[in-house]
N, C-alpha and C positions, 0 to 999 in steps of 0.2 A: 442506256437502260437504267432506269430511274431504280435508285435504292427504298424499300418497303420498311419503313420504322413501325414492325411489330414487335410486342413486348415479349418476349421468350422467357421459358421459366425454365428456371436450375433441373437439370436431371438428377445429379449431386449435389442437394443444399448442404452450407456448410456445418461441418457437425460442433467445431468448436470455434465460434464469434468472438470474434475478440471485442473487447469493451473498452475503450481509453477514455479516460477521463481525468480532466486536469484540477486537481486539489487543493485546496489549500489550508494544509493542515498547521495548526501551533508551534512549533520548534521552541521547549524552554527549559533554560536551568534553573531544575528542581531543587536545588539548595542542597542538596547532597555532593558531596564531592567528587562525587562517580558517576553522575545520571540528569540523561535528558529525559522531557516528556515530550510526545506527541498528539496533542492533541486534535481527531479529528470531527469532524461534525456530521457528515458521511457516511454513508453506509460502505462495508468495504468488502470487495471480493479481491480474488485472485492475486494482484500482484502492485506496492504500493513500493516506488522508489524515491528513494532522494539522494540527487546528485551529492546535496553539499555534508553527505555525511558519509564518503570513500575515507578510503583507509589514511590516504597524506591527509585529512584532518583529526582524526583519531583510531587506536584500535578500540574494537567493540567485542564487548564479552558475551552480553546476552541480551536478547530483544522480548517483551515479556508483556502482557497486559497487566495494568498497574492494579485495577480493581482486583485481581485473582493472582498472581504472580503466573500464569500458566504460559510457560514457553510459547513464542511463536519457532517458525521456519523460517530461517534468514542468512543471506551472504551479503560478503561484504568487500569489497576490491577498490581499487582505486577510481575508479570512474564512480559508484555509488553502494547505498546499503538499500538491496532488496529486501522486502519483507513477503513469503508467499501468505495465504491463506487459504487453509482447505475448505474452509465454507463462509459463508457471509454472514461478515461481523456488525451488526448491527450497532446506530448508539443508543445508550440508556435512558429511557425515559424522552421526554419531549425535547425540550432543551437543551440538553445533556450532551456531552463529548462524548466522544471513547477515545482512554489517554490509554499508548503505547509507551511502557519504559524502554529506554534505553540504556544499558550499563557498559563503562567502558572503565 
C-alpha cells in the first residue's frame, strides 16, 4: 500500500519560534580597566550567548548598553554569559554597531 506525500497543516502552530542565529559580534578591551565592549551589527532579540565569556574566564559585574548605561538581563556560569532581551534591540543608524558594556 503505497505511502500519499500530502502536505498536512499544524492543528497547533507553534506559538513561540525559536530564531538561532550565528553572530558575530566584536569582543574588545575598552581601555578601561574593568570593561569589555560588544559590538554588534545585528539586530538583536531574545537571547545572545557567548561561550568564551563563562565565569573560569572572568566574574562579571554588570552587562549594560554603552550608549545609555541601561542594565540589560543577564547570567552568567561556567559554560557561558547570557544576555536576555525583552524586545528587539536594533543598531543605530545605518552603519552603526550596538556596543554592549561588559564590567567585570
Amino acid at each position: 500500500m503505497p505511502l500519499e506525500n500530502t502536505p498536512q497543516t499544524l492543528t497547533h502552530p507553534l506559538k513561540n519560534a525559536v530564531d538561532i542565529r550565528v553572530l558575530e559580534p566584536i569582543i574588545f578591551y575598552s581601555g578601561k580597566h574593568d570593561e569589555l565592549q560588544i559590538h554588534v551589527k545585528e539586530a538583536l532579540n531574545g537571547e545572545l550567548i557567548i561561550k568564551s565569556l563563562n565565569t573560569a574566564m572572568l566574574e562579571i559585574k554588570a552587562v549594560m548598553l554603552a550608549d545609555t548605561d541601561t542594565p540589560l538581563n543577564w547570567k552568567q556560569n561556567k559554560e557561558c554569559l547570557k544576555i536576555t532581551f525583552d524586545r528587539d534591540l536594533m543598531p543605530l543608524g545605518e552603519n552603526a554597531n550596538r556596543v554592549i558594556k561588559v564590567v567585570f
